[in-house]
TIMI-783240 format. One record per atom (N, C-alpha, C): residue in three letters; x, y, z; residue number from 1. Coordinates in steps of 0.1 Angstrom, whole numbers, plus 5000, padded with zeros to 4 digits. Each point is the difference from the previous one (the first is absolute). Layout:
residues N
+---------+------+------+------+-----+
: residuo :    x :    y :    z : num :
+---------+------+------+------+-----+
:     ALA :    X :    Y :    Z : NUM :
...
+---------+------+------+------+-----+
end
This chain:
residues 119
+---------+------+------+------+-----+
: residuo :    x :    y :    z : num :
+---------+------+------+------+-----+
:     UNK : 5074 : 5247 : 4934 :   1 :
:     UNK : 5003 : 4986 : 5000 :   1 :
:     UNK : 4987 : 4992 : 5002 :   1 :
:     UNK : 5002 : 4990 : 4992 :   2 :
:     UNK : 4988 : 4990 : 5003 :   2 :
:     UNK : 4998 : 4991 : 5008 :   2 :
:     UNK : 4992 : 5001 : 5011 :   3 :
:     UNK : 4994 : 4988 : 5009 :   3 :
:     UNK : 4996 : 4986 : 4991 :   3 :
:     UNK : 5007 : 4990 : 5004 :   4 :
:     UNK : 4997 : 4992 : 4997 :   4 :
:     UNK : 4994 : 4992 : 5006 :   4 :
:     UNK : 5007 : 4994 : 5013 :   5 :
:     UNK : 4994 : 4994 : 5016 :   5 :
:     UNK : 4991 : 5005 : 5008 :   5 :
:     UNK : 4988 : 4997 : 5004 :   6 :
:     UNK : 4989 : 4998 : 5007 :   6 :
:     UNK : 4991 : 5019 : 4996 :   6 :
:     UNK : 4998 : 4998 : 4987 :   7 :
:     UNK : 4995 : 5020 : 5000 :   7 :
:     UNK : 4988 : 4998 : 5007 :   7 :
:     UNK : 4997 : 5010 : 5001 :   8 :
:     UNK : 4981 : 5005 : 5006 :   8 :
:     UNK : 4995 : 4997 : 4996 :   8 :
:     UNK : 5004 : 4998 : 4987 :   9 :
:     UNK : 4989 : 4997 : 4991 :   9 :
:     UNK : 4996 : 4991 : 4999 :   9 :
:     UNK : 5004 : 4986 : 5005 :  10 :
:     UNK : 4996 : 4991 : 5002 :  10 :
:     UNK : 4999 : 4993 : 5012 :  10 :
:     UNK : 4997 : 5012 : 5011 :  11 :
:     UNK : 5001 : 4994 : 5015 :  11 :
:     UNK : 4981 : 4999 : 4999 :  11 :
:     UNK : 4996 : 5001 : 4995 :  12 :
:     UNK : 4987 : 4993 : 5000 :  12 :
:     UNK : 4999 : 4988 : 4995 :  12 :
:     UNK : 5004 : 5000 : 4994 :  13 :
:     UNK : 5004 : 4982 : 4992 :  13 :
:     UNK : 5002 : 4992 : 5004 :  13 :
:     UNK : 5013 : 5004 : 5009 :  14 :
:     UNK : 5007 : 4992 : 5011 :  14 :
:     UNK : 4989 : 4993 : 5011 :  14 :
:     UNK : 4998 : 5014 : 5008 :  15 :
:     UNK : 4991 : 4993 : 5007 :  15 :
:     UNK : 4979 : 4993 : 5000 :  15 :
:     UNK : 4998 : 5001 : 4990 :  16 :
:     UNK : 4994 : 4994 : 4996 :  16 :
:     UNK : 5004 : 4980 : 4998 :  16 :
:     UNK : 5013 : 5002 : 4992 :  17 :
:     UNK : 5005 : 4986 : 4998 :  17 :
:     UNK : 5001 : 4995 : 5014 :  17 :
:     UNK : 5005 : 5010 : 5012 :  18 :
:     UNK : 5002 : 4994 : 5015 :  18 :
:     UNK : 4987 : 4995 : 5007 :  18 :
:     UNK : 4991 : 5008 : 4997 :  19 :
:     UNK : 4984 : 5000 : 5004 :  19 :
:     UNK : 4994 : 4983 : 4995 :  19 :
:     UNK : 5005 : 5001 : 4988 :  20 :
:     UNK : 4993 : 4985 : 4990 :  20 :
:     UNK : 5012 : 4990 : 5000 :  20 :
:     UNK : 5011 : 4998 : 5006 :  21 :
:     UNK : 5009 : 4995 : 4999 :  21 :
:     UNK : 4991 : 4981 : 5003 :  21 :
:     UNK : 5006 : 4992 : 4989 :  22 :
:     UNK : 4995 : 4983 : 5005 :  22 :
:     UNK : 5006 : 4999 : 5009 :  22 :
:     UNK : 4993 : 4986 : 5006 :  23 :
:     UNK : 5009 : 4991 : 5012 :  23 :
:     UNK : 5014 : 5001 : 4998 :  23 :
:     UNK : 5003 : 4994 : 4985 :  24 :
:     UNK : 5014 : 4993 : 5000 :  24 :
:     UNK : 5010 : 5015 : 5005 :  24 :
:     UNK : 4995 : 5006 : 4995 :  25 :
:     UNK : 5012 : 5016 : 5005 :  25 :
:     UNK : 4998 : 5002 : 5009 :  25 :
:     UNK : 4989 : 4999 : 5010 :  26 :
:     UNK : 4998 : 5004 : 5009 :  26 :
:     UNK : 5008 : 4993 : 5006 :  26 :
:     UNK : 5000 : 4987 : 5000 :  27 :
:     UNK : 5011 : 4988 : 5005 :  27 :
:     UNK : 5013 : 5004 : 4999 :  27 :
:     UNK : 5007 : 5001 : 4987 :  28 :
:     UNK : 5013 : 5004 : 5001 :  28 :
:     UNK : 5003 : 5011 : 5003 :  28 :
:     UNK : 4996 : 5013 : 5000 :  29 :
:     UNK : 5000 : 5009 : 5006 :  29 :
:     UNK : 5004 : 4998 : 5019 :  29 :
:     UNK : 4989 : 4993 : 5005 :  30 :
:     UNK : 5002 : 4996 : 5016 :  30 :
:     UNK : 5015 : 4994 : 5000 :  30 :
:     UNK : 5002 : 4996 : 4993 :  31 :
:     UNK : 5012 : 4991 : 4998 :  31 :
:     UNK : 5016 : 5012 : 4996 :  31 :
:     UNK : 4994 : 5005 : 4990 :  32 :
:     UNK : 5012 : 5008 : 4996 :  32 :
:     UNK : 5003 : 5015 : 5007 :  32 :
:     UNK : 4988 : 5002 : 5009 :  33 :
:     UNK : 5004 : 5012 : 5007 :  33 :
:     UNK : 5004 : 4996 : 5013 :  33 :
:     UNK : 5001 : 4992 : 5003 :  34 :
:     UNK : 5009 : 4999 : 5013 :  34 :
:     UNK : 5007 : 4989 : 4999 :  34 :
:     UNK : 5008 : 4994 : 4986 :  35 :
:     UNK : 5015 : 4991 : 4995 :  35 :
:     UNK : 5009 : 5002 : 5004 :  35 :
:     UNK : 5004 : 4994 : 4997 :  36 :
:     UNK : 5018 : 4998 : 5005 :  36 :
:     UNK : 5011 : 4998 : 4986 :  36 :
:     UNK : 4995 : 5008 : 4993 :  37 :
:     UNK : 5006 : 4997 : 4987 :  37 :
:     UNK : 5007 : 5015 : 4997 :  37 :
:     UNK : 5005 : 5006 : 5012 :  38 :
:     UNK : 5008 : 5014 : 4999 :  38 :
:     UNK : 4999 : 5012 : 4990 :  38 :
:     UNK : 4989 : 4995 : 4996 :  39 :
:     UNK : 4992 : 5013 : 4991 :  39 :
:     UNK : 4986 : 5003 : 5003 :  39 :
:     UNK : 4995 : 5017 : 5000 :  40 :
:     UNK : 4990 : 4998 : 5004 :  40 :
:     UNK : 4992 : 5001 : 4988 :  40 :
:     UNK : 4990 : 4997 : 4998 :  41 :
:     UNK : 4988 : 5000 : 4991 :  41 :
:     UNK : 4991 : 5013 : 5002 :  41 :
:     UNK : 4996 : 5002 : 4984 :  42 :
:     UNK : 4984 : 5010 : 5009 :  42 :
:     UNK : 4990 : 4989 : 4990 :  42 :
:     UNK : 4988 : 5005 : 5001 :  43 :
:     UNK : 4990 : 4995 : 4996 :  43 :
:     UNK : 4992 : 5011 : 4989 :  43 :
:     UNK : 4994 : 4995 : 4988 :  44 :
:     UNK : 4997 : 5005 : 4989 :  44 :
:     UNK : 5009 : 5015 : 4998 :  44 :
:     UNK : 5008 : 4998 : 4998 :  45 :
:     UNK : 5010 : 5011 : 4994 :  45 :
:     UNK : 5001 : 5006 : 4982 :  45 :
:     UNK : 4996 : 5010 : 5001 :  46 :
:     UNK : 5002 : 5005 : 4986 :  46 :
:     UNK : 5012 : 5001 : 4992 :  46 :
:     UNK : 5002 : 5001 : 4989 :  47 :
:     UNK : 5008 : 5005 : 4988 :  47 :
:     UNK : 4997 : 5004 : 4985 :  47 :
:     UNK : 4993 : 5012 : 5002 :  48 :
:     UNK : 4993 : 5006 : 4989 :  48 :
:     UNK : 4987 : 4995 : 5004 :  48 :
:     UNK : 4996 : 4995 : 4992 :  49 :
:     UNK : 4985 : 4994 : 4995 :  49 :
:     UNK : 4995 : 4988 : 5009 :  49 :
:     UNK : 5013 : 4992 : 5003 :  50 :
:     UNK : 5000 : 4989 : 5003 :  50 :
:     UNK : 4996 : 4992 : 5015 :  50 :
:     UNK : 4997 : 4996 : 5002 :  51 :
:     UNK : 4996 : 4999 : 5017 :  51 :
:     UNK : 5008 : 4985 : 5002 :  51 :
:     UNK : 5010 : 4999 : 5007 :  52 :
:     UNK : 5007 : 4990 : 5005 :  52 :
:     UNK : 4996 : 4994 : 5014 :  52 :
:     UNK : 4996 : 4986 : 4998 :  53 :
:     UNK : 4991 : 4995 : 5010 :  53 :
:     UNK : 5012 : 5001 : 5015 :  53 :
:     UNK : 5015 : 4993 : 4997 :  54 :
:     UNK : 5006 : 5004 : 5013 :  54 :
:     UNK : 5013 : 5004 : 4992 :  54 :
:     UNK : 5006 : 5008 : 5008 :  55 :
:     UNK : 5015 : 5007 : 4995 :  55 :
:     UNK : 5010 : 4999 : 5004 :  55 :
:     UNK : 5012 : 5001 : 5000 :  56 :
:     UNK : 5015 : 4998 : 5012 :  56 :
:     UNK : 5005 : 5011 : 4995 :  56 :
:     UNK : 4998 : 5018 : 5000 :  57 :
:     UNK : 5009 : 5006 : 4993 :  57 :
:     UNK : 5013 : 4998 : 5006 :  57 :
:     UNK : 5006 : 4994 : 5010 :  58 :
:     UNK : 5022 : 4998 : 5001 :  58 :
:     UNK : 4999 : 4991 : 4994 :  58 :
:     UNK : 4995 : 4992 : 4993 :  59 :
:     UNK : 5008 : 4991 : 4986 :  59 :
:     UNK : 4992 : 4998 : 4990 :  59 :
:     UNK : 4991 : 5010 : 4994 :  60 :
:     UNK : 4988 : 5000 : 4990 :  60 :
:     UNK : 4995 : 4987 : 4994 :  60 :
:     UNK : 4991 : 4995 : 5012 :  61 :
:     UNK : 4994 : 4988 : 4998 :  61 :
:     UNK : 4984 : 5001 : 5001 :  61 :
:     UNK : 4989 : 4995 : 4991 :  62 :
:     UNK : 4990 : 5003 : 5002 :  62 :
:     UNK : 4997 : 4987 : 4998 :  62 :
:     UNK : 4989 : 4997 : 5009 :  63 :
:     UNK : 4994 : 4986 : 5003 :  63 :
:     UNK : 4983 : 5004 : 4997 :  63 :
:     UNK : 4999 : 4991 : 4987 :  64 :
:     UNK : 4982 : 5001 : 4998 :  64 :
:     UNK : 4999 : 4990 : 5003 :  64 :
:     UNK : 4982 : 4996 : 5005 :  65 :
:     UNK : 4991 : 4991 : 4999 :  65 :
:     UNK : 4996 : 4995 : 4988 :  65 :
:     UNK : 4997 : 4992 : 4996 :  66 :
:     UNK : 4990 : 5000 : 4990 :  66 :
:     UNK : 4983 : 4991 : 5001 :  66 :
:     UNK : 4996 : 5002 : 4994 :  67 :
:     UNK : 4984 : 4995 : 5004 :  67 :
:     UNK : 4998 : 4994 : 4984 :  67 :
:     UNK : 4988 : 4996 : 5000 :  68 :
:     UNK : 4992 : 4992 : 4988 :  68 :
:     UNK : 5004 : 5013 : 4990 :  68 :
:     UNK : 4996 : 5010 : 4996 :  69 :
:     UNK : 5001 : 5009 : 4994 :  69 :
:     UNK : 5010 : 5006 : 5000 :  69 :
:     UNK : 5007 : 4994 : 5000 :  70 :
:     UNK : 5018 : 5004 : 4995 :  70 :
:     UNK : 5001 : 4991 : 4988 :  70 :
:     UNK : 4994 : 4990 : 4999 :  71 :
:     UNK : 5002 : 4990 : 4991 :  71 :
:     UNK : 4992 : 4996 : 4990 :  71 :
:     UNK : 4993 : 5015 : 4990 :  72 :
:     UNK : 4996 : 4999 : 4989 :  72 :
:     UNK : 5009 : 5007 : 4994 :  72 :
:     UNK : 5002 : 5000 : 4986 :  73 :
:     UNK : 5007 : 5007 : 4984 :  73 :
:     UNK : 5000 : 5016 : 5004 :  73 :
:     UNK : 4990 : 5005 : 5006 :  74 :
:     UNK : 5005 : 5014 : 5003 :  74 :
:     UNK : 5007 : 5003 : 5011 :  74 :
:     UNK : 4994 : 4993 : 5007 :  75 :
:     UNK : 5005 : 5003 : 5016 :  75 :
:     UNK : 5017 : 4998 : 4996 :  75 :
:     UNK : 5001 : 4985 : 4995 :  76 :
:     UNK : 5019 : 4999 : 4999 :  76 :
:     UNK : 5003 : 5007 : 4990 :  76 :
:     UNK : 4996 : 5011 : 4990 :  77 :
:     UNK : 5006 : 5007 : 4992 :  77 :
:     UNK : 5002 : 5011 : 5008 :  77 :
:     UNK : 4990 : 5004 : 5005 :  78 :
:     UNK : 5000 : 5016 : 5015 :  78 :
:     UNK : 5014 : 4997 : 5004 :  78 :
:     UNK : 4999 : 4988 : 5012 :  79 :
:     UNK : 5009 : 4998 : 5008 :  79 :
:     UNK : 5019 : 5000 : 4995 :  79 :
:     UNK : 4999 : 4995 : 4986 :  80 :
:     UNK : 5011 : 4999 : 4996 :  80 :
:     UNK : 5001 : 5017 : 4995 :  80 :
:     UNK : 4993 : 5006 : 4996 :  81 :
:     UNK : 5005 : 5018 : 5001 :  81 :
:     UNK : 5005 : 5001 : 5012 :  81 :
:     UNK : 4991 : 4999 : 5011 :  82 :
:     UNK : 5001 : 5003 : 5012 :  82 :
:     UNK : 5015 : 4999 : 5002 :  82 :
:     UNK : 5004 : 4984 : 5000 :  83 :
:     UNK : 5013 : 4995 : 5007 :  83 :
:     UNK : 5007 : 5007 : 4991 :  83 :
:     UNK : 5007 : 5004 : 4985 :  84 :
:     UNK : 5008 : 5011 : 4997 :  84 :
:     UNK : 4999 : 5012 : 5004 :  84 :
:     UNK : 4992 : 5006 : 5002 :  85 :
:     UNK : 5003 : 5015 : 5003 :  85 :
:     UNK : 5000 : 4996 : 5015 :  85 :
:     UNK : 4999 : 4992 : 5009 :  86 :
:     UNK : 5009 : 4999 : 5015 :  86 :
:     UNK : 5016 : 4997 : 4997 :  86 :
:     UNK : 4995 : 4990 : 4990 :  87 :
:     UNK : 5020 : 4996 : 4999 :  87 :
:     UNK : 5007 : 5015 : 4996 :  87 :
:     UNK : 4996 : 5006 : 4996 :  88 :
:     UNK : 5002 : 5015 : 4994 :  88 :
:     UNK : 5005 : 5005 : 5007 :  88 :
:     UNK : 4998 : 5001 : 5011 :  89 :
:     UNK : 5007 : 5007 : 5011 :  89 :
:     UNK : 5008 : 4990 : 5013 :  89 :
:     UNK : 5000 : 4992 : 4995 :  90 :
:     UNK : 5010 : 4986 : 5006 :  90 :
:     UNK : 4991 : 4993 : 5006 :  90 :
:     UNK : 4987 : 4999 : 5000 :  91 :
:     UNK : 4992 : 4991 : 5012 :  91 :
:     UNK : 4999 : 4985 : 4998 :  91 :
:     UNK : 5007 : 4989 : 5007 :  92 :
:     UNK : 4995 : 4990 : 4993 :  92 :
:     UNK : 4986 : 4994 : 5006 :  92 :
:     UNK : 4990 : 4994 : 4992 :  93 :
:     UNK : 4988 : 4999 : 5003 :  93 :
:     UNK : 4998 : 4982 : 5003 :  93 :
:     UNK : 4999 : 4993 : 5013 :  94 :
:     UNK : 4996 : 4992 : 5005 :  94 :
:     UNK : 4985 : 4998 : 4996 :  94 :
:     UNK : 4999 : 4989 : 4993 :  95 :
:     UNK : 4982 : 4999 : 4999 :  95 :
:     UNK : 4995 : 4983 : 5008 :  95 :
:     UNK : 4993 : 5001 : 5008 :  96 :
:     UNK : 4996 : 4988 : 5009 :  96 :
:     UNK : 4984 : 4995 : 4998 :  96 :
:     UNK : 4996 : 4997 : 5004 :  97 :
:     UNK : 4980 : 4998 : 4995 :  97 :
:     UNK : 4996 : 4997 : 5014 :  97 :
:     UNK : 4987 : 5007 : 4999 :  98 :
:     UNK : 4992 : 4994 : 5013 :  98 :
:     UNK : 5001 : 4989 : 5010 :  98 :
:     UNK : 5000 : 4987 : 4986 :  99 :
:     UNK : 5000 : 4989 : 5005 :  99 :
:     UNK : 5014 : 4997 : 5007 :  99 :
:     UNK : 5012 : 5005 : 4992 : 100 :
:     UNK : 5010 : 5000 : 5010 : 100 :
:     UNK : 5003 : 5005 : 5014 : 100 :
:     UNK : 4990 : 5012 : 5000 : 101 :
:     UNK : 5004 : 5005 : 5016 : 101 :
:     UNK : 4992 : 4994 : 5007 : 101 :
:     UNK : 4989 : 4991 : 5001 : 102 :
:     UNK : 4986 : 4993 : 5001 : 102 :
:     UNK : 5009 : 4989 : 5006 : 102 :
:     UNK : 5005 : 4992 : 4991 : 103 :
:     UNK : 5003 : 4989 : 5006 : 103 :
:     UNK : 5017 : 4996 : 5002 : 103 :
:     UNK : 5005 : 5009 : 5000 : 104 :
:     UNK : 5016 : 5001 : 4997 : 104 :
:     UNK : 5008 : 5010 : 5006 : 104 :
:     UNK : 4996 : 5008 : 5006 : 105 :
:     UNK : 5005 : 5017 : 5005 : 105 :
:     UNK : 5012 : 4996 : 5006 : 105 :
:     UNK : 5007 : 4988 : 5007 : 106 :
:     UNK : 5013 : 4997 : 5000 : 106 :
:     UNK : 5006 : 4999 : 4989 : 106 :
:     UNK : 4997 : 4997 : 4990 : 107 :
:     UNK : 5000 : 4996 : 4987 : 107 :
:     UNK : 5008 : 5014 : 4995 : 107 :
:     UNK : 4991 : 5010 : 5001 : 108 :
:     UNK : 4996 : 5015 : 4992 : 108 :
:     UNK : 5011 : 5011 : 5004 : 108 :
:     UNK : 5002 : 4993 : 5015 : 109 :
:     UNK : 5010 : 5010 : 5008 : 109 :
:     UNK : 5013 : 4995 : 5003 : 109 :
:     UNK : 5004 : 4990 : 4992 : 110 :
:     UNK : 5014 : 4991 : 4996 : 110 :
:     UNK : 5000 : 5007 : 4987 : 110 :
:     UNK : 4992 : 5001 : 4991 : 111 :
:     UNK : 5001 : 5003 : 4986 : 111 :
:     UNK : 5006 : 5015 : 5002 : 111 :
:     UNK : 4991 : 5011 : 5009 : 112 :
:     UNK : 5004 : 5016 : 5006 : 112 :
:     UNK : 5010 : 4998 : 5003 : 112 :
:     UNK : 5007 : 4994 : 5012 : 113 :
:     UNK : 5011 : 4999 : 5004 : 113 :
:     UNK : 5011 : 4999 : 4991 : 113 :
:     UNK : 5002 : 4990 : 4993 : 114 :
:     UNK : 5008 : 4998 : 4985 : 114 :
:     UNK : 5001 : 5005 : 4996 : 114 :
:     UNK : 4992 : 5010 : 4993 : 115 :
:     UNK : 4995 : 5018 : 4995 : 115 :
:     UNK : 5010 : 5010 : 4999 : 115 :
:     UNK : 4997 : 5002 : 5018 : 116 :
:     UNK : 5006 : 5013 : 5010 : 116 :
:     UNK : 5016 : 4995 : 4997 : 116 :
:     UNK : 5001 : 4990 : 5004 : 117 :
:     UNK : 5016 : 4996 : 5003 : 117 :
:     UNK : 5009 : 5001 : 4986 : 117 :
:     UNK : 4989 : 4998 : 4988 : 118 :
:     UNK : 5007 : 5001 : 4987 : 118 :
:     UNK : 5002 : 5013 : 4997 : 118 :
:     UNK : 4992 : 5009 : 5003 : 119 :
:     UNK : 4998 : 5012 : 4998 : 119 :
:     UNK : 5009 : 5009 : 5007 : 119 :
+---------+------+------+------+-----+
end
């Protein structure tokens, strides 16, 4: 059977992304690991190849950041691979920006909340 969720093979990846993680995740992370939004989260979680910046696997919700460099012609062609092959396995993919957790993190965690409860 094939591993799909968090292989070895990418538990270097993972933590690495945890090691270099920006402010803004760092932020919502403080925020989403001790919520009140009845699901727990993990932080940079795998699926295949993929490194998911935060996850809910009880209602397959993955919540990315995005930064300046999510927002050239490759980057949004990557990412839109990316978001099919999560939807692939039912994940719906939440995408929020820096600037949103920066200046808005009530904002970000109304938007989560909404999410979880749809889901």
């Amino acid at each position: 059977m094939t591993q799909h969720f968090n292989r070895s093979a990418e538990r270097h990846k993972r933590k690495e992304l945890r090691r270099g993680a920006t402010s803004a995740e760092d932020k919502l992370w403080q925020h989403l690991r001790r919520s009140h939004l009845g699901v727990r989260f993990r932080r940079h979680y795998s699926v295949d190849a993929f490194v998911i910046d935060f996850y809910a696997p009880s209602v397959k919700l993955a919540v990315e950041v995005d930064g300046d460099s999510n927002f050239t012609d490759d980057a949004i062609a990557y990412d839109r691979k990316r978001t099919a092959h999560l939807e692939g396995f039912g994940i719906e993919v939440l995408r929020v920006t820096n600037a949103d957790v920066a200046t808005n993190i009530d904002g970000v965690l109304e938007a989560i909340d909404r999410a979880v409860k749809r889901r």
